[in-house]
C-alpha positions in Angstrom: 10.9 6.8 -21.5 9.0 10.1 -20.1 5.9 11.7 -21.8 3.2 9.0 -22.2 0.0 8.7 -23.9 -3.1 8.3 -21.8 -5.3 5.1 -22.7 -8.6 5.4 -23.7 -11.2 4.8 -20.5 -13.2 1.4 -21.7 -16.9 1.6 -22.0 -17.1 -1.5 -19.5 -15.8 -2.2 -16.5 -12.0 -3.1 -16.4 -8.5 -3.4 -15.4 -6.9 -0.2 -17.2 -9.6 3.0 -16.2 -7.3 5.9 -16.6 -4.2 3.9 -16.7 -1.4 6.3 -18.2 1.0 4.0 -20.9 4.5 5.0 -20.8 5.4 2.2 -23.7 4.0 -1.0 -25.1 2.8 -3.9 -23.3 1.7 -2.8 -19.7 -2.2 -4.1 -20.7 -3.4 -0.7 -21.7 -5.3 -2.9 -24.6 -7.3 -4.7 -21.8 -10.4 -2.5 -22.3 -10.0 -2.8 -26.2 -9.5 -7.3 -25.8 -12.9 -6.8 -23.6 -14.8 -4.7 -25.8 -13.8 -7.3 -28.7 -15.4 -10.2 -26.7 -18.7 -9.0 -25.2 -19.3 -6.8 -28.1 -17.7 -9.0 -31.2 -16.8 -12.5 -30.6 -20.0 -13.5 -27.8 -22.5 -11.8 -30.8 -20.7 -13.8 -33.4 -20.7 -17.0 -31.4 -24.3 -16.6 -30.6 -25.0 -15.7 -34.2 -23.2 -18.5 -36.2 -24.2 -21.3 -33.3 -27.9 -19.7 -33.1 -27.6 -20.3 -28.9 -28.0 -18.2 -26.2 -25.3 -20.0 -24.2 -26.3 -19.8 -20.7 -23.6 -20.6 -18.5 -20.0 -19.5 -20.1 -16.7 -20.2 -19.0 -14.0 -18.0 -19.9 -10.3 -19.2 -19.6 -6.6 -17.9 -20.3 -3.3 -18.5 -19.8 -1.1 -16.4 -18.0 -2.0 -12.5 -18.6 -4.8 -14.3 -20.7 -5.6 -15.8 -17.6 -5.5 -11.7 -15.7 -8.1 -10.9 -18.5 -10.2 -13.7 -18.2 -10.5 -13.4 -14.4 -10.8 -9.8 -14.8 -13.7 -9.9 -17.7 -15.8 -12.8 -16.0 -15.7 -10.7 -12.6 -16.9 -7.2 -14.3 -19.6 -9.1 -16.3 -21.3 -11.6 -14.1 -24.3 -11.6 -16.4 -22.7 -12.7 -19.4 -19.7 -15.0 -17.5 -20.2 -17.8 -14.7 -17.1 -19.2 -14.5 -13.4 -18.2 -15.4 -10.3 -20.4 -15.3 -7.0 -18.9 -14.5 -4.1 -21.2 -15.7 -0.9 -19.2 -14.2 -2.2 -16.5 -13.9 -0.6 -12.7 -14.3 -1.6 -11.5 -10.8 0.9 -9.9 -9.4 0.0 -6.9 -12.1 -0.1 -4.0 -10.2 -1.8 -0.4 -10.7 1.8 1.1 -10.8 5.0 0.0 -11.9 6.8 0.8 -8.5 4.2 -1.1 -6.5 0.8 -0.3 -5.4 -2.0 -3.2 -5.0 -2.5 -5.9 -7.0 -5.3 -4.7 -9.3 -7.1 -8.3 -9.3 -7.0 -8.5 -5.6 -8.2 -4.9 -5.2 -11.6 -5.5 -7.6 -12.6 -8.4 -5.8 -11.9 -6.9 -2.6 -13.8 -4.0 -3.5 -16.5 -5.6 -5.6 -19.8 -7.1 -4.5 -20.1 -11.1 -4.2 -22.0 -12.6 -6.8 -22.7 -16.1 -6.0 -23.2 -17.6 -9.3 -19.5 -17.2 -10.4 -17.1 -20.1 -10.1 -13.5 -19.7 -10.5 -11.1 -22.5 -11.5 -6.9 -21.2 -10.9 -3.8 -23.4 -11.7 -0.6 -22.7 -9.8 3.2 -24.4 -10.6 5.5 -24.6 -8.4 8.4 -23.6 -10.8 6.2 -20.9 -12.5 9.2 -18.3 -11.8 11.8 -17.7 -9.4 10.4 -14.8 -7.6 9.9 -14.2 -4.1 8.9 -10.3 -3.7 8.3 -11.4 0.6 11.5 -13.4 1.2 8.8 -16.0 2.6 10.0 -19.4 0.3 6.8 -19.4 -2.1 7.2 -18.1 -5.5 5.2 -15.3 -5.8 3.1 -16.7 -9.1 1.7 -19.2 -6.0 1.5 -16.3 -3.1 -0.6 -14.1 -5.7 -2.9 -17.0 -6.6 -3.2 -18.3 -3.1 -3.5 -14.7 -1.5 -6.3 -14.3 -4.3 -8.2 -17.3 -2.9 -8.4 -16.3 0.0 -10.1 -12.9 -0.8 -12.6 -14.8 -2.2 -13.5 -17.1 0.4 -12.9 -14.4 2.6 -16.1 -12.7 0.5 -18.0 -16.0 1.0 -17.2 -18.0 -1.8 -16.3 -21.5 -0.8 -13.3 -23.8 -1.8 -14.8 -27.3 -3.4 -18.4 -25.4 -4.6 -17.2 -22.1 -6.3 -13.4 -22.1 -5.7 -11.0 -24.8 -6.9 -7.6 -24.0 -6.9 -4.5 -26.9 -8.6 -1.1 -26.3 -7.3 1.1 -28.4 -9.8 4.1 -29.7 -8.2 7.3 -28.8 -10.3 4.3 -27.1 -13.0 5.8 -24.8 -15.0 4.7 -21.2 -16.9 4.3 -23.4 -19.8 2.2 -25.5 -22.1 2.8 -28.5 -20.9 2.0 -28.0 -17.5 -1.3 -26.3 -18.8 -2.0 -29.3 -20.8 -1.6 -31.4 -18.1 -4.6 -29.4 -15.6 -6.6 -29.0 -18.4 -8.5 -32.6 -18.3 -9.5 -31.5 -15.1 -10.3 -27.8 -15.6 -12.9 -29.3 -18.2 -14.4 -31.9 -16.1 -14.8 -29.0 -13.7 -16.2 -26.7 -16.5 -18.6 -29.5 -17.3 -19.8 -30.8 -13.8 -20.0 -27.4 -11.6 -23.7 -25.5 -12.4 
């Protein structure tokens, strides 16, 4: 593939900084999908709704669910709470390895005790098993990612609930099925 153009850095905080693109689809239109909702979509909600909306949530699905986290984290004051539903985190800065970006910010980033994190986790999200250690590695990235943040004093039950799904798939359906909860989360957690 060779040659490569380099993205553009973001004006806010974000996955891709400097990130070089050596073909379509390796996130380099993160910075862009952020700029589009702090700058586009919040104004327009706030606008056509004529709220300030205090505490927002911010949820995704899969790489959705990488650019939720990742968008909530780098903008505490306009985000509270993000909800992960299988969640991308295994991206890496490099594509032969390096850390996992999402584990590296919140290692490296400052706690902020009014944010709230929700992640879903199936059992039979993939097949992979980088380690060799019998967990899929959709569930060793989620789990390993929980544990970062309690680790930076967040606490499992008040700002951390994590829902492994038993035979829960990378799917709709599985989504579907956490989502009743996820809301009544969303709802009762301030």
């Amino acid at each position: 593939m060779g040659g490569g153009h380099p993205c553009r850095p973001a004006t806010e905080p974000g996955i891709w900084y400097g990130k070089t693109c050596r073909g379509k689809g390796e996130g380099c239109k993160a910075s862009l999908y952020a700029r589009f909702v702090l700058r586009e979509l919040l104004p327009f909600l706030r606008s056509r709704y004529h709220q300030s909306f205090p505490d927002i949530t911010f949820a995704g699905f899969s790489l959705g669910g990488l650019s939720a986290l990742d968008i909530v984290w780098n903008h505490p004051d306009q985000f509270h709470k993000a909800g992960v539903f299988s969640g991308s985190l295994w991206w890496r800065s490099s594509p032969d390895g390096g850390p996992r970006i999402m584990h590296r910010q919140v290692e490296e980033g400052a706690f902020r005790p009014q944010l709230k994190f929700f992640f879903e986790a199936g059992t039979d999200d993939e097949l992979a098993d980088r380690n060799a250690n019998g967990i899929i590695d959709a569930v060793d990235d989620t789990e390993d990612l929980v544990r970062i943040l309690e680790q930076k004093g967040y606490e499992k039950g008040r700002q951390i609930r994590y829902e492994l799904v038993p035979g829960g798939r990378h799917n709709y359906e599985t989504w579907a099925g956490v989502m009743p909860n996820f809301l009544e989360w969303v709802v009762k957690t301030s």
